[in-house]
N, C-alpha and C positions, 0 to 999 in steps of 0.2 A: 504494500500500500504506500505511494507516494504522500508526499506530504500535501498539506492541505492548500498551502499555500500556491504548490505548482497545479494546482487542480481548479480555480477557482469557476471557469468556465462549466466544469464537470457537478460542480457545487452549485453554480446557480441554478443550470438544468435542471435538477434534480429539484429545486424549488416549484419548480415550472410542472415536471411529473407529479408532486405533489397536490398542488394546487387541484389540479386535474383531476388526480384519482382520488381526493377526499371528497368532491363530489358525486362521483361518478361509485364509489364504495356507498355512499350514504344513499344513494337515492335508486340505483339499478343493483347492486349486490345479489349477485342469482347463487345462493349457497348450495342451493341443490344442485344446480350445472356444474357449482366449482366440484363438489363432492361426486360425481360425474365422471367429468374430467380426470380427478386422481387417477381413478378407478382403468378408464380406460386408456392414459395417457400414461399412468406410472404402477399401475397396479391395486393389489388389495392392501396391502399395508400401509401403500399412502393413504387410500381411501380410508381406511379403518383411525389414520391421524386426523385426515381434514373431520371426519366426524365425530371424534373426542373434542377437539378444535373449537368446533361449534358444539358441542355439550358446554364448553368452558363459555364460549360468549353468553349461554342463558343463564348458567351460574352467576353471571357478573352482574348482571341485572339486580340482584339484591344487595350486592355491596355498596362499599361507600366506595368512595376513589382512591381512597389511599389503599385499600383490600384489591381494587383493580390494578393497580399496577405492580401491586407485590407476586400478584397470582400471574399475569400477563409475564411480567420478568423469570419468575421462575418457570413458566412454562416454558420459556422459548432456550433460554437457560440448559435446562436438563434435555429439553430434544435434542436438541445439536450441540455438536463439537464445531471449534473455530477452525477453520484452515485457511488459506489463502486463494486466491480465486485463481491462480495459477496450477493451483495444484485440483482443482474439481471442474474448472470450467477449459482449464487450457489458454486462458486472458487473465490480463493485467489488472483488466478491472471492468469487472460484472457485476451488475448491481439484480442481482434473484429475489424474483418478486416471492410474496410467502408461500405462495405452494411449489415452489423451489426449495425455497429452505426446508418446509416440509419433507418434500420426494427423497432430496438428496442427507436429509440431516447435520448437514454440515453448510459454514457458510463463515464469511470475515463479520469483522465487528458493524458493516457497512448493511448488509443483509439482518442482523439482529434486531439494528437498530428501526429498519423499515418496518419488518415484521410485528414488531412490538408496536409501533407508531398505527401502525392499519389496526390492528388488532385492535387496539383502544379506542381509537375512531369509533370501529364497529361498534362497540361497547358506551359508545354515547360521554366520553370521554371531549371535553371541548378544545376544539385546537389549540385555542388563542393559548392554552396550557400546557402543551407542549412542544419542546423543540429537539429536532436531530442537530446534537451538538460535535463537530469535528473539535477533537482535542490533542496537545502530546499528552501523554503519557509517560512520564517516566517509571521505566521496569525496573523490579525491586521495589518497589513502596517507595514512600515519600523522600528519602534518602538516596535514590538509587541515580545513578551520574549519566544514563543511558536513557533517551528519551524516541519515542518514535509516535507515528500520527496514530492517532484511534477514534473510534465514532463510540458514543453514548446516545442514549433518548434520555433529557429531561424534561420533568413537569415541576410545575410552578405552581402550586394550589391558588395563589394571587400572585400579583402580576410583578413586583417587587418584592418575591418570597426568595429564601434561598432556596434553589429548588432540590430534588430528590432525582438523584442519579441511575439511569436502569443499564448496567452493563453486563455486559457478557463474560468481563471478565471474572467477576466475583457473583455469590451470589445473592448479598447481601444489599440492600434500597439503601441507599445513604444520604444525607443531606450533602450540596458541593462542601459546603464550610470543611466536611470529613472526607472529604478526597481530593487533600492537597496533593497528593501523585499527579493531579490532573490538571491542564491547563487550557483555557478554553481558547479557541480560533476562532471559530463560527456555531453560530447557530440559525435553524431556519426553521420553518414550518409552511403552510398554506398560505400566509399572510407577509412572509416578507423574508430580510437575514439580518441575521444582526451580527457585530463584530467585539469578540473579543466580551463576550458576554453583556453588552452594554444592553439597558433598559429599552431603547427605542430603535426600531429596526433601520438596518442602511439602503435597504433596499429595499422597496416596496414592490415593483412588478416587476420583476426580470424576463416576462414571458412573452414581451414584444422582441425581444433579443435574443432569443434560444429558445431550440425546436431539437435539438441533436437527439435526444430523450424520450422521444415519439416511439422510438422502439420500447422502453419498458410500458407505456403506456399502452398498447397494443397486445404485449403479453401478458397485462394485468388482466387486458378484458380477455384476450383467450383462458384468462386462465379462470374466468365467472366473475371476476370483480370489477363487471361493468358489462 
């Protein structure tokens, strides 16, 4: 995973896919096509995940939010193991929509962070409360002299909260204050990006400017989420 900083074109798109698919998940969602789909695109034991899947989204319904994203993260958490997108996809950089990560079980911090991000959506989860945050990382814990790029999903219960961390890496919800290991680069969601954690987004439409990302979008709705 390159850094975030040489990627920024691949970061705004990815705003742009969002935008898109948070509507297009909220208002078309064909769950039964996607569970479908598994079945005859990946088999029965995808299928038999995308419908635990969806068992977990009607479970979420009676939680509060903070229950939803603890149950969300550890869901996606214990399905899969990290790898690199070279090593599953044969590319540098694939961004696998969730019945991807599903089929395959495996995916980068980049793919967690989407899946988790839809998932919560789905789950009535409000955007303006979360953000896919590009981060370093320094490995080894907060001490550690070795820093490399990583994606997290945080939520923000209000709007100048510190927010609650969903990584892949651990598998513990943490407020940011408690994951000094972490440094923040970007954040984005449906509504804009913001830099460097700041309160007020730097971008508000990047979607007159970038179209590259029409491919995930496309395989989102192949794959029932839209």
């Amino acid at each position: 995973m390159s850094h975030p900083l040489q990627r920024i074109p691949g970061l705004l798109a990815l705003v742009v896919v969002l935008m898109l698919c948070a509507v297009i998940l909220l208002a078309k969602a064909d769950l039964d096509r996607m569970e479908r789909i598994a079945l005859s695109r990946h088999g029965p034991e995808t299928a038999l995940i995308v419908g635990r899947w969806r068992d977990m989204l009607k479970e979420l319904a009676a939680l509060d939010e903070r229950q939803k994203i603890e149950r969300v993260n550890g869901y996606f958490n214990q399905l899969a193991r990290w790898r690199q997108d070279i090593d599953i996809w044969q590319q540098h950089d694939y961004w696998a929509t969730p019945l991807e990560l599903m089929a395959k079980r495996e995916g980068d911090c980049e793919d967690f962070s989407i899946a988790k991000y839809m998932t919560l959506l789905l789950a009535g989860v409000d955007v303006h409360k979360m953000r896919i945050t590009y981060v370093k990382a320094r490995l080894g814990g907060n001490y550690g002299n070795v820093t490399q790029a990583h994606m997290v999903l945080a939520y923000y219960p209000t709007p100048n909260a510190d927010p609650l961390i969903l990584d892949n890496m651990i598998s513990e919800v943490r407020p940011a204050s408690q994951r000094e290991d972490l440094n923040p680069v970007f954040g984005f969601n449906s509504e804009g990006l913001w830099v460097s954690g700041g309160s007020a987004p730097a971008i508000n439409n990047p979607a007159a400017r970038l179209s590259r990302w029409r491919d995930l979008l496309r395989r989102m709705t192949a794959d029932g989420l839209g």
